[in-house]
Each structure stands twice: as C-alpha cells, then as structure tokens.
C-alpha positions as CSV (number, residue, x, y, z in Angstrom):
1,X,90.3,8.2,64.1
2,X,92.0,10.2,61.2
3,X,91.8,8.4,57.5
4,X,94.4,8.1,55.5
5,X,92.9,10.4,52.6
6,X,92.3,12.8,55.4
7,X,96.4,13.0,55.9
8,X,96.7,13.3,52.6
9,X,94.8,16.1,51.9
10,X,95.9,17.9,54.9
11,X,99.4,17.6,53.8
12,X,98.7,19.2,50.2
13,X,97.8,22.8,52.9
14,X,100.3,25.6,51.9
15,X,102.2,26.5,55.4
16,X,102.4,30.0,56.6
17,X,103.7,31.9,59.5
18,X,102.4,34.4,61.4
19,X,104.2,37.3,60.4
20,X,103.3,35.9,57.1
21,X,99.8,35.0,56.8
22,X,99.6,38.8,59.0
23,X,100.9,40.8,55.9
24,X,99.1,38.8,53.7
25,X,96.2,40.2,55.5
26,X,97.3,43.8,55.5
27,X,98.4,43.6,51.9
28,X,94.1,42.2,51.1
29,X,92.8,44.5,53.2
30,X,94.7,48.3,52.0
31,X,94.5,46.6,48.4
32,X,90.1,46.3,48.9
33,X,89.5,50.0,51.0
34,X,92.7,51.6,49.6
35,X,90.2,55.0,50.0
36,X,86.8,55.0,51.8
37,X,84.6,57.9,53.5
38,X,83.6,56.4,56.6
39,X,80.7,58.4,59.4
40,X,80.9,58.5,63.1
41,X,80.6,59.7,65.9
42,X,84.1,60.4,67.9
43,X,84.9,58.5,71.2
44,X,88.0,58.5,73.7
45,X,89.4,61.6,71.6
46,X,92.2,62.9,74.9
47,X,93.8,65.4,72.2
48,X,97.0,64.8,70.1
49,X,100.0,62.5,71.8
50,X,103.1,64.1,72.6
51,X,104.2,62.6,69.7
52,X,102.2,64.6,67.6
53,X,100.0,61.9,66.5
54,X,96.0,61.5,67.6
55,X,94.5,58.5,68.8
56,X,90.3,58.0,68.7
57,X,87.7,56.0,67.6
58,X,84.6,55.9,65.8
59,X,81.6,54.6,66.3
60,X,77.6,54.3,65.7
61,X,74.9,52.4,67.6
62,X,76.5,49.0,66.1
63,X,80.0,49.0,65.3
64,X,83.5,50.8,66.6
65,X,86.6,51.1,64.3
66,X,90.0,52.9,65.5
67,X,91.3,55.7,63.8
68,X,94.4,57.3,63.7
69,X,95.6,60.9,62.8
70,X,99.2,61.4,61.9
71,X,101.2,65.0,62.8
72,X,101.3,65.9,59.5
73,X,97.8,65.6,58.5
74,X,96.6,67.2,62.3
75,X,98.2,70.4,61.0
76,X,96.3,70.4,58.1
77,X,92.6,69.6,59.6
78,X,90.6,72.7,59.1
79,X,88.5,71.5,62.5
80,X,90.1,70.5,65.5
81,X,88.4,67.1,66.6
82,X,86.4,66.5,69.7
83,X,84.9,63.8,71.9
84,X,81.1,63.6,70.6
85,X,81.4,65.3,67.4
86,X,79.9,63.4,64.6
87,X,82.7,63.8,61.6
88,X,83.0,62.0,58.1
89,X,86.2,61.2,57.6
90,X,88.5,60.3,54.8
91,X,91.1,57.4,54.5
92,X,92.6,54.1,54.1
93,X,92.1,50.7,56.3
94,X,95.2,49.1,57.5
95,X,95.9,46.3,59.7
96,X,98.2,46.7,63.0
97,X,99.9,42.8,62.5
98,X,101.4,43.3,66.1
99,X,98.1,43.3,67.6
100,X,95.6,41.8,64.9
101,X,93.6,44.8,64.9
102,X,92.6,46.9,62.1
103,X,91.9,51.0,61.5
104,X,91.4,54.0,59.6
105,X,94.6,56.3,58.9
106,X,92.8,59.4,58.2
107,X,93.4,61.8,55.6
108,X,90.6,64.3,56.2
109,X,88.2,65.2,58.3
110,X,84.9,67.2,58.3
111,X,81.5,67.4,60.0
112,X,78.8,65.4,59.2
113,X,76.8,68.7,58.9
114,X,75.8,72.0,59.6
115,X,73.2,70.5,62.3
116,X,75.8,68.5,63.9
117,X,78.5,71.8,64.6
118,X,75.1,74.1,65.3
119,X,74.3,71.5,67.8
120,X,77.7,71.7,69.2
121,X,77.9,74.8,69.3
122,X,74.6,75.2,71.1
123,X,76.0,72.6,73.8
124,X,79.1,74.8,74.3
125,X,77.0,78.5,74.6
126,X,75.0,76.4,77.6
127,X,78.2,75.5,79.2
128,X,79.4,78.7,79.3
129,X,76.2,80.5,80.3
130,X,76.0,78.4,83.0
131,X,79.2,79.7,83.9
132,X,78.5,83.0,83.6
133,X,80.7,84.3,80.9
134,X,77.6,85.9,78.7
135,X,76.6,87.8,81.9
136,X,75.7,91.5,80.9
137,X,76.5,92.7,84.6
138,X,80.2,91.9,84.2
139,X,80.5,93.5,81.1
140,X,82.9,96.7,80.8
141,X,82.3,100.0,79.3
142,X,84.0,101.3,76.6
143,X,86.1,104.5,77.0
144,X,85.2,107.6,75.1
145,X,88.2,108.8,73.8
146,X,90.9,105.9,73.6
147,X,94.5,107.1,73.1
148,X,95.6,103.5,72.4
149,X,93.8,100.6,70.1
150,X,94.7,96.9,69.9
151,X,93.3,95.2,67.0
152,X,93.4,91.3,66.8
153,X,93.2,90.6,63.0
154,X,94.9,89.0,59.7
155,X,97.6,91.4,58.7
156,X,96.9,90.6,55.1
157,X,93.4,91.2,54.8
158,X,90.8,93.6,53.9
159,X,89.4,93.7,57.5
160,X,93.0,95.6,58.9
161,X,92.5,98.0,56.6
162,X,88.9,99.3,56.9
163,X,89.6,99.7,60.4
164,X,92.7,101.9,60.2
165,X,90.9,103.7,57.5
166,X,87.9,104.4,59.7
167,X,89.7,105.2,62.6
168,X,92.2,107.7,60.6
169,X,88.7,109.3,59.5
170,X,86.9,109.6,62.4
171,X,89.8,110.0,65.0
172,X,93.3,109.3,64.4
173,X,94.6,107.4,67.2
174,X,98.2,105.1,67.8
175,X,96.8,101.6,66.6
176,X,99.0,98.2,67.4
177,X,98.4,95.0,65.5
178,X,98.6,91.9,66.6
179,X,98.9,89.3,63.8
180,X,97.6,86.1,64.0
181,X,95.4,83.8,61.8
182,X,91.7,83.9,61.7
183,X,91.0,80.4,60.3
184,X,92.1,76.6,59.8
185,X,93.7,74.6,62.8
186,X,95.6,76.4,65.6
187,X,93.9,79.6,65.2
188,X,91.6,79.9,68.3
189,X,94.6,79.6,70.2
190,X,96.7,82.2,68.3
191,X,93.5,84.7,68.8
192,X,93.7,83.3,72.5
193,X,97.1,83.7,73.0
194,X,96.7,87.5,71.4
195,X,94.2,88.8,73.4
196,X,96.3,87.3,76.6
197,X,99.3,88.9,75.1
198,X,97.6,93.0,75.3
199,X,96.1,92.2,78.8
200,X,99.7,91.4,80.1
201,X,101.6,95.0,78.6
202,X,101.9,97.4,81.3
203,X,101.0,101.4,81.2
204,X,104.9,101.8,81.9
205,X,106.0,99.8,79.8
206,X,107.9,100.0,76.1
207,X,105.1,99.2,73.9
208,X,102.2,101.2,75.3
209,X,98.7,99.4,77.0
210,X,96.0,99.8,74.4
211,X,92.7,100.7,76.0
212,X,90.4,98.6,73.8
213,X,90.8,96.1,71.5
214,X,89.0,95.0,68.5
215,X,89.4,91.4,67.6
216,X,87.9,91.2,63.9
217,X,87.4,89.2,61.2
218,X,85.4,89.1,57.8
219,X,82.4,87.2,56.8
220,X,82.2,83.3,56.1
221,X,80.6,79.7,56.6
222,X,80.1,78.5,59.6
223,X,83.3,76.6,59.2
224,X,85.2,79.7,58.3
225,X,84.2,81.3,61.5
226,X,84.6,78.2,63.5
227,X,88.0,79.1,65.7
228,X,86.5,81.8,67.4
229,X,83.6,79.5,68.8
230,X,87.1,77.9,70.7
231,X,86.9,77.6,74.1
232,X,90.3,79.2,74.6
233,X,89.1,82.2,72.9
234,X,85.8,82.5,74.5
235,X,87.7,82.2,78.1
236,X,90.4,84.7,77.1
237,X,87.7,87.2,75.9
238,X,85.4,86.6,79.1
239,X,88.7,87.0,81.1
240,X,90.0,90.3,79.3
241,X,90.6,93.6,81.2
242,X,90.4,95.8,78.7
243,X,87.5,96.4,77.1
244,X,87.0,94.3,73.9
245,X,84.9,94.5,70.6
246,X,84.1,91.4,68.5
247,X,83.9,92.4,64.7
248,X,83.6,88.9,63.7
249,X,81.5,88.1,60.2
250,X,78.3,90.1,58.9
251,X,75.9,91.3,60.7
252,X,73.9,88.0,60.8
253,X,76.9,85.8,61.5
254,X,77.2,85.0,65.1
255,X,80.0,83.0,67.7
256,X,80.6,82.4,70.8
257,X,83.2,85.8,71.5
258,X,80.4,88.0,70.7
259,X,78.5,86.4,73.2
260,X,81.7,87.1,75.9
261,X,83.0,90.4,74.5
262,X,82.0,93.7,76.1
263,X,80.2,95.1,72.5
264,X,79.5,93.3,69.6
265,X,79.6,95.2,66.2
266,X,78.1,94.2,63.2
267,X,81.2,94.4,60.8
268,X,84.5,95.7,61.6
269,X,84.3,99.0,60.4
270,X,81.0,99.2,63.2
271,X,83.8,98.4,65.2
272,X,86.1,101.0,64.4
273,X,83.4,103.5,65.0
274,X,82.5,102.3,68.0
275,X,86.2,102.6,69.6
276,X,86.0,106.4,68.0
277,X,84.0,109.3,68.3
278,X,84.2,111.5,65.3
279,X,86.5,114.2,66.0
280,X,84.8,117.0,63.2
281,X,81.9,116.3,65.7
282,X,83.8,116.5,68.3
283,X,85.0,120.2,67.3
284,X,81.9,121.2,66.2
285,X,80.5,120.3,69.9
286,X,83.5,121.8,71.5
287,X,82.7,125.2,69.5
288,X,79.0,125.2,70.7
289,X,80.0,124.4,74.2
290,X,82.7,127.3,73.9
291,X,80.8,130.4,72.6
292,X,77.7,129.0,75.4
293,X,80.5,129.1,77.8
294,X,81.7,133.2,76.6
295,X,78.1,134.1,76.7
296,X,77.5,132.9,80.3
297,X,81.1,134.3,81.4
298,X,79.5,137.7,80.2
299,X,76.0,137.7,81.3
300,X,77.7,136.4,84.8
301,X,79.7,139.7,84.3
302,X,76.9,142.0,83.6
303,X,75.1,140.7,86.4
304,X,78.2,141.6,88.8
305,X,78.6,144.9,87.5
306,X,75.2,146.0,88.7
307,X,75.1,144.6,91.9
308,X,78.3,146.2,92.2
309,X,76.7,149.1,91.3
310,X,74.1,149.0,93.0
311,X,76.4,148.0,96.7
312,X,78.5,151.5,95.7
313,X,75.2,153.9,95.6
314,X,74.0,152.1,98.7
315,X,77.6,153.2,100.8
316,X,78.0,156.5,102.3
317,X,80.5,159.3,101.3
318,X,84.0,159.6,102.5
319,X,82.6,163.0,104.3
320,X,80.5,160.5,107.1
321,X,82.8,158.0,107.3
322,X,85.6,160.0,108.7
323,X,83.3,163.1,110.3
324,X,83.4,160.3,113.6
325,X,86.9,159.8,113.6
326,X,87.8,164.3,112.9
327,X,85.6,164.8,116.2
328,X,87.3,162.4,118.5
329,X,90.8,163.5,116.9
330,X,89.7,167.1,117.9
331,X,89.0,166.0,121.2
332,X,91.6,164.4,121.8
333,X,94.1,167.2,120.9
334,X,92.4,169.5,123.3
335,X,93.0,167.6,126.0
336,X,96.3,167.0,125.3
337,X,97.8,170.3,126.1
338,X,95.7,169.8,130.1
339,X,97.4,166.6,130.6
340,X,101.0,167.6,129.9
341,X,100.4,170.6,132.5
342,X,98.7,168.0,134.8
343,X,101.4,165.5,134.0
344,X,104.1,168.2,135.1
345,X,102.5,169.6,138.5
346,X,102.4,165.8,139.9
347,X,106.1,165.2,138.8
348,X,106.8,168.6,140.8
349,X,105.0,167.5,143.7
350,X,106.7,164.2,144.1
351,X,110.4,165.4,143.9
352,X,109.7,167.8,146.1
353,X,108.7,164.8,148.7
354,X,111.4,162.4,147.8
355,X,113.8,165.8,148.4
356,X,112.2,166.3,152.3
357,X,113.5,162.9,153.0
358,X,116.8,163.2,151.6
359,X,118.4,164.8,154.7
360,X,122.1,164.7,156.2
361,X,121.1,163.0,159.8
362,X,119.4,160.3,157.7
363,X,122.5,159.8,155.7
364,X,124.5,159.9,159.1
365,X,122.3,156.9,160.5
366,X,121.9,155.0,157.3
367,X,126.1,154.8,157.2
368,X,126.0,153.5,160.9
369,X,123.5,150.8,160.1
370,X,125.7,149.7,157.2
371,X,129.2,150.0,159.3
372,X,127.6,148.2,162.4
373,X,126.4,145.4,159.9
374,X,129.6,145.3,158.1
375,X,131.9,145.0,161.8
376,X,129.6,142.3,162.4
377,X,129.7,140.3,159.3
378,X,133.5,140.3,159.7
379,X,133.1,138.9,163.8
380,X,131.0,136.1,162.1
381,X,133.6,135.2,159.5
382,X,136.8,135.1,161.7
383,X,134.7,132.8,164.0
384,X,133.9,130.5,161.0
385,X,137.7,131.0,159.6
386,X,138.6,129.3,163.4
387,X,136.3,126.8,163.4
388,X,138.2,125.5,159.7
389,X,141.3,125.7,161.5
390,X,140.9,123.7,164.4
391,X,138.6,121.1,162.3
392,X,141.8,120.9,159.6
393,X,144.0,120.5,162.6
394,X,142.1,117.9,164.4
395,X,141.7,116.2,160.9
396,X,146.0,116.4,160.5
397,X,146.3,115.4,163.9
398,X,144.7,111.9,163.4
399,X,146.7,111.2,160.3
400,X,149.9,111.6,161.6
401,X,148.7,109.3,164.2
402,X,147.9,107.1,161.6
403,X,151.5,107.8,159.6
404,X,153.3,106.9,163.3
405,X,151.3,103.6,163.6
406,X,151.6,102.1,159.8
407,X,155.4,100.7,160.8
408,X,154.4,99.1,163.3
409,X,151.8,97.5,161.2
410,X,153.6,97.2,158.1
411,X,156.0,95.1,160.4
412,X,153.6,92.4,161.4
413,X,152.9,92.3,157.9
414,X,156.2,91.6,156.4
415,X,156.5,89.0,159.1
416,X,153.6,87.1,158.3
417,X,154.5,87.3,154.4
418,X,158.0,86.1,155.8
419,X,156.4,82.9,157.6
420,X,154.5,81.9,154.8
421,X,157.4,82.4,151.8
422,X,159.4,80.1,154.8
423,X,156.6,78.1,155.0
424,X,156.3,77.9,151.0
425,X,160.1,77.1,150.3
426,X,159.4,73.9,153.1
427,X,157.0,72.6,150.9
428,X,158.7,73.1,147.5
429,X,161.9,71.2,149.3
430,X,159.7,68.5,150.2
431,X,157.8,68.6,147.0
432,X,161.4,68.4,145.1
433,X,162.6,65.7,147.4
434,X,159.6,63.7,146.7
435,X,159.8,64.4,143.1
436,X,163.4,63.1,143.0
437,X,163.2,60.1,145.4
438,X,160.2,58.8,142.2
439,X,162.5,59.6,139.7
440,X,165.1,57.7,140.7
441,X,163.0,54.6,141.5
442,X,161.3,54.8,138.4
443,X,164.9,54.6,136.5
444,X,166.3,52.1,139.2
445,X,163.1,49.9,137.7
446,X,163.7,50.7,134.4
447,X,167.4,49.4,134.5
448,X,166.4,46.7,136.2
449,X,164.2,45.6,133.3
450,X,166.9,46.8,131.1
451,X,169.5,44.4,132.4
452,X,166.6,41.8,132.2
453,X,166.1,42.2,128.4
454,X,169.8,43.0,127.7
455,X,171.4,40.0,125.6
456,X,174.1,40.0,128.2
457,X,172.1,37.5,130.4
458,X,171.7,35.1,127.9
459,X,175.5,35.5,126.5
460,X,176.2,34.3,130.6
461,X,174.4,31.0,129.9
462,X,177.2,29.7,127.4
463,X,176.1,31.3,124.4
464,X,177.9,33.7,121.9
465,X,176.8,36.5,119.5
466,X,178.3,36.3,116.2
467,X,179.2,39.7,114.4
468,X,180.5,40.6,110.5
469,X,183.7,43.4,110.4
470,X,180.6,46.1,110.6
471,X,179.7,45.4,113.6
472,X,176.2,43.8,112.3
473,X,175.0,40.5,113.5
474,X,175.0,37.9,112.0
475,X,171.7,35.7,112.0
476,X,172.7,32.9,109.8
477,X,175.1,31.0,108.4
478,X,173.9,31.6,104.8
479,X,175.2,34.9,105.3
480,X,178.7,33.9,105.5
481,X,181.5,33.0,102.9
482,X,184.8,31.3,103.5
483,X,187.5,33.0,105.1
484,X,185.1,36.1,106.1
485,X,186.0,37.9,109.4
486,X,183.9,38.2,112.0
487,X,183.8,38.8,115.7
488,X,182.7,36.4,118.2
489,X,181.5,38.3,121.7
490,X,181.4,35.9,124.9
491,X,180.1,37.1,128.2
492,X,183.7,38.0,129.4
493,X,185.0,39.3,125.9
494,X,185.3,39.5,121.7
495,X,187.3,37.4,120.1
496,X,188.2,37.8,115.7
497,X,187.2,34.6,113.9
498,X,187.6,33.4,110.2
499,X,184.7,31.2,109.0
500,X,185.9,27.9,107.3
501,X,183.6,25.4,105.2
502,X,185.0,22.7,106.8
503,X,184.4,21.6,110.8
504,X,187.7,20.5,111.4
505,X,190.0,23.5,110.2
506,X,190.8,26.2,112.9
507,X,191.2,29.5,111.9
508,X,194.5,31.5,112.0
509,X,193.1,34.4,114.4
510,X,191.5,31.9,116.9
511,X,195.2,29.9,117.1
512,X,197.2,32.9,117.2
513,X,194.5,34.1,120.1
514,X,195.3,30.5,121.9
515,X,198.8,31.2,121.5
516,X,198.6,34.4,122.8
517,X,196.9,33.0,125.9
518,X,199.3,30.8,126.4
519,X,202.1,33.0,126.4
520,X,199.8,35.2,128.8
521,X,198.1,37.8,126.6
522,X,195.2,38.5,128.9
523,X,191.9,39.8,127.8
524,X,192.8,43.4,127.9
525,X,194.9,43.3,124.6
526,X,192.0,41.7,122.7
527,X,189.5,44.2,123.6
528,X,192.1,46.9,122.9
529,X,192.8,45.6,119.4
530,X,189.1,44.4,118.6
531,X,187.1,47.2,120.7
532,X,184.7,47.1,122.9
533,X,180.9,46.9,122.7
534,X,179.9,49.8,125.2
C-alpha cells in the first residue's frame, strides 16, 4: 500500500512524452560521440539502396552497431565496401527515435590494414583460380605486327604518354584511347566497362577493332592500385577477345588483372614494347633476308644455266634429227609417180566394164520393166479410187436415211413436249385456283374480325361517339367549352350538337334537327349537310 510521502514525491517527477524524452536522447547522445573512429568487421553489406544510400553493420566478437552510408559520401569512399572486410570507420552516433535504435552515419571509411586487404585479396585470387580465370592454357598470343592499339588509361597522366611515345619510336601504329579513371570509387567498373567497350567494335565498323589493348596504369599503394583487384575488371579481362596487356604499377606491384591478362609487363612502356616490334630492326632484318634472298635467286640461276648446258651438248644435231624424216620423204616421192600410173590403169579398166554393160537391149528391157510397173500401179489405184466411192456412197446413203426419218421423230417429240406444257398449264390453273380460293378466305376472316373490332357494333348497343368540328373524338368532357360544335354519330347516322353547361338547355342544332324530323326531313339531308364517316 502506497504512502502518502511516496505520492508526494512521485508527483514532484517532470512529465515527458515520447517524442520528447526520444530527442532528448538523440540530442545526449550526438552532443557525447559528435566524432568517433570506430573498428569492425562488415556484415549484411547487399550493396548501395536504390536510393543511393548503404545499409550495414559492424561488428566484433561482442558487440554489433548499425551503420549507415549516405549517397553523397558513397561517392567519395576511395574503397568500395564489402561483406567481411575489416574497416575503421569515421563518424557521428545518432539515434533513429522511430525505432529506438542507435547508429553510426559514416563519414569515412578505410581498412583496418594492409594485412586485412592482402588477406582479401588473397581470398579473391583463390576464388578465381578455382574458376580458372589465371589458367595459362587459355591464354592468347599476341600479334606481331598490330595495325590497331587500344589503350585503357588516364588521359591526363604520364602513363598515356610514354606509351604513344614508345610506340611512335619503335613502330608507329593508329592508337585509340579509351579514357577512364584509374583510382577512387567507381573505377573498376569504368576499366570494366572499357575493356567491354573494345571487345564489342566490329572490324567493319566506323571506329576500327584494335588488335591488342594495353590497360595501364602508374605505380602506387596498395590502395592506389586497389580498383583493378575488382572483380568486374578481373572478369572482363579473363573474358576479353582480344589479346590484352596489364601495365599496371612497377615491376613489383602486383593485382588481380595481371594474373587474368594474356601478358603482364613490368611498366607501361614494357608494354608498349611488347605490342611493337621495332621497325629499324625490322628493316634491318628485311635487308638481310633480301640480299640472302638475290644471292640464292642467282646461285639457283647458275645452277640452271649448266644443267642447261650440259642437256644442250648431250642432244644431237639438226643433221640426225631430220636425216629419218629426208629418207622416208624420198621414198615416198618415188613411189608416188607408180601409184598415179597404177591409179589410172584401174580407173581404165573399170569404165571399160561399166561401158560393156551399158547396151541398147538392156535399155529396151529396163523401160518395159518400169512401163509394166507403172500400168500396174495405176490398175491398183483406180481399184482403191472405187472402193472410196462406194464406201462414201454407202456412208451418204445412210444419212439421208437418217435425214428422211428425223420428222417423224422430231414429231413424237413435239407431241410429248406438247402434253407436258398441257399438262403444266393444268397444274398452274389449279395451282392459281387454289391460290385464290386462300386468299379470299383469308380476307373473308379478316373482315370478319374487322367488323368484330369495328366501333360500329358497340354504337348498335345504344351508345354514341362524340366528335369536335375536326372530326377528332372527343374522350372527355374536360375537353369541351360552352357552345362548342360537335358531331354526335348514332348507329343509323350523325347528328350537329352544341354543348351547354347546364342539363336542361337544348341546343339550337338538335331542335332545329327535331323540327326538321317532324316536318319530314329524313336522314339523308343530315348526312348530306354533316358528311359521312366512310
């Protein structure tokens, strides 16, 4: 049970709401670690919102704290953060009052140490040996004479122009520059995007296909060189078509894209040299190879010259080459002149045997032969001439036989198409009688139902259809005003009317119309003066 003086000095308790006593909190807390440098290890780091903004914690064996990152100070970080990296970071402690919880905004972040990014980067060259992206049997050789470079540098630096230098020295060659930044936040990804960028051009296309590139930077710290330990680079230089050469750092500094580029050169003028041969040397090689070449073109032709010479003294003289063909032409020629005389004597001997059998008695027979065959040949074609003529006749015989009998048959035809047109004008009378026999029942029922609906029949029970001067009925007596004509039409006629407002006046046309009836003024005159409904 509460005391009295414990109400009392509960009472003296200064009141406070939440939203209150929650900025009182936040106000304490910025006030005591307005600034404070704070070591830990990174956890749940998923990259920046799309907000811009990155969300994390840190923590040691003990203790977590939540950190926050804003946009604006993410674009500054020279070091991109990551999920197990142990950082020191830089900032104030501030209280979130809609959730009671408290964090570090930070204003700057940095390893905890050399050991701690060497360890990292350890971790990443196993993950992607184990992949197979250092592997020396997919690496590409470099060409020997490139007519196109690509180099991947600062445009600003001192690197750019030791290259073009050495290349302009050694072997001038068309060089394109790809500008991007070789340290601080969002270069990996500009190197990345760079290297991407040459593999895409096209041989065809308007900016030429390089056919190596040189991505190249100058010395530094570790944290200098740290973007092109990315992952983004190492992938892109792993995946790259063309040849590449990493030029990154002095000789003893080492990252990940040397590990995945095709050659590695100790400083970017190595690199230079390595994309070039050196053209004086070049020349001078090309002049050796040259006067070797004219001195082995002309031993090869004084070789030729005696064989050649040696093939000539081995051929025999024009003399026994053609002594053969002189002695068969000889022979030839000789007996020549004994085959034309030859030739002759056996023409002459057969005329004079085709001439024995040329004689007038063989003539004589030969033209009987031909004359009997001839008087025969005609005998066979009068015989075949008669034959056509009596087949024609036969043929002309039958059809005029056939003319004679088409009346006769062209009669029973029109006949029969005689009986059936009868026989079709029958049925279309039938068909027309039938038709107008249900026509005229149809409008005998029809006027039959007419004179059942016409108002007639009820005008013969006693009652009467009122109508104004137009010929409009009337359907009540609202309609009406005093002394208004109207017609009055009975089953046996029309009468004029005047309408009253009293019961017991009679109107002048009705009285005249009594009077009129009793003089004898039949119904005729009333319909001729009124008209008549139909």
């Amino acid at each position: 049970m509460m005391s009295l003086f414990d109400t009392d000095t509960a009472s003296n308790l200064v009141e406070y709401s939440v939203s209150e006593l929650s900025g009182s909190i936040k106000r304490t807390v910025e006030q005591a670690f307005d600034q404070v440098r704070v070591r830990g290890e990174i956890s749940g780091y998923r990259g920046p919102h799309s907000s811009g903004h990155a969300y994390f914690s840190l923590k040691d064996d003990r203790a977590r704290i939540e950190a926050v990152i804003w946009k604006t100070t993410m674009a500054r970080l020279k070091f991109r953060p990551e999920e197990g990296m142990e950082v020191i970071a830089t900032g104030k402690i501030t209280t979130f009052p809609g959730s009671s919880k408290y964090q570090i905004v930070i204003e700057s972040l940095e390893p905890a140490g050399a050991g701690a990014l060497m360890a990292l980067l350890e971790e990443r060259k196993r993950k992607f040996a184990a992949e197979g992206l250092f592997e020396q049997s997919v690496k590409k050789a470099l060409p020997f004479m490139p007519s196109v470079i690509g180099v991947v540098t600062s445009p600003t630096g001192a690197v750019i122009r030791d290259i073009l230098h050495r290349i302009s020295d050694r072997f001038p060659v068309h060089v394109i520059v790809w500008p991007v930044r070789v340290q601080g936040d969002g270069a990996g990804n500009e190197v990345a995007a760079a290297i991407t960028g040459f593999n895409s051009l096209t041989h065809d296309g308007p900016l030429p296909r390089p056919d190596v590139l040189i991505v190249a930077r100058g010395g530094g710290s570790l944290e200098d060189l740290w973007c092109f330990n990315d992952e983004a680079v190492v992938r892109a230089a792993a995946g790259s078509v063309i040849p590449l050469i990493s030029a990154v750092g002095h000789e003893t500094d080492w990252t990940l894209i040397d590990y995945a580029a095709d050659r590695r050169a100790p400083t970017p003028t190595g690199a230079a040299e390595m994309a070039v041969p050196v053209k004086a040397d070049l020349e001078a090689q090309l002049s050796a190879l040259t006067a070797r070449l004219k001195a082995a073109v002309n031993r090869r032709m004084s070789d030729h010259a005696q064989e050649v010479r040696a093939l000539a003294r081995a051929l025999p003289s024009l003399d026994q080459l053609l002594a053969l063909p002189r002695r068969r032409f000889d022979d030839v020629a000789t007996g020549l002149a004994r085959g034309l005389q030859m030739n002759t004597v056996n023409k002459r001997r057969t005329l004079e045997q085709m001439a024995g059998r040329l004689r007038p008695d063989m003539l004589v027979n030969r033209l009987t032969d031909r004359r009997q065959k001839l008087t025969e040949n005609a005998l066979r074609r009068e015989r075949a001439v008669e034959r056509m003529l009596a087949r024609h006749r036969h043929a002309i015989t039958g059809a005029d036989a056939a003319l004679r009998a088409l009346p006769a048959r062209l009669s029973g035809q029109v006949h029969r198409a005689q009986d059936r047109v009868a026989g079709l004008g029958r049925r279309t009378d039938s068909a027309i009688l039938n038709d107008v026999r249900a026509k005229k029942a149809s409008y005998l029922s029809h006027g039959r139902m007419l004179d059942s609906l016409s108002y007639k029949n009820v005008l013969s029970r006693g009652y009467a259809l009122v109508r104004d001067a137009d010929g409009h009925p009337v359907k009540a007596a609202a309609e009406l005003i005093a002394a208004t004509l109207v017609i009055i039409e009975f089953a046996d006629g029309q009468v004029g009317a005047l309408t009253s407002d009293t019961l017991t006046a009679q109107p002048a046309a009705v009285t005249s119309a009594k009077k009129r009836g009793a003089k004898g003024t039949g119904r005729a005159d009333v319909l001729k003066k009124q008209g008549s409904l139909f």
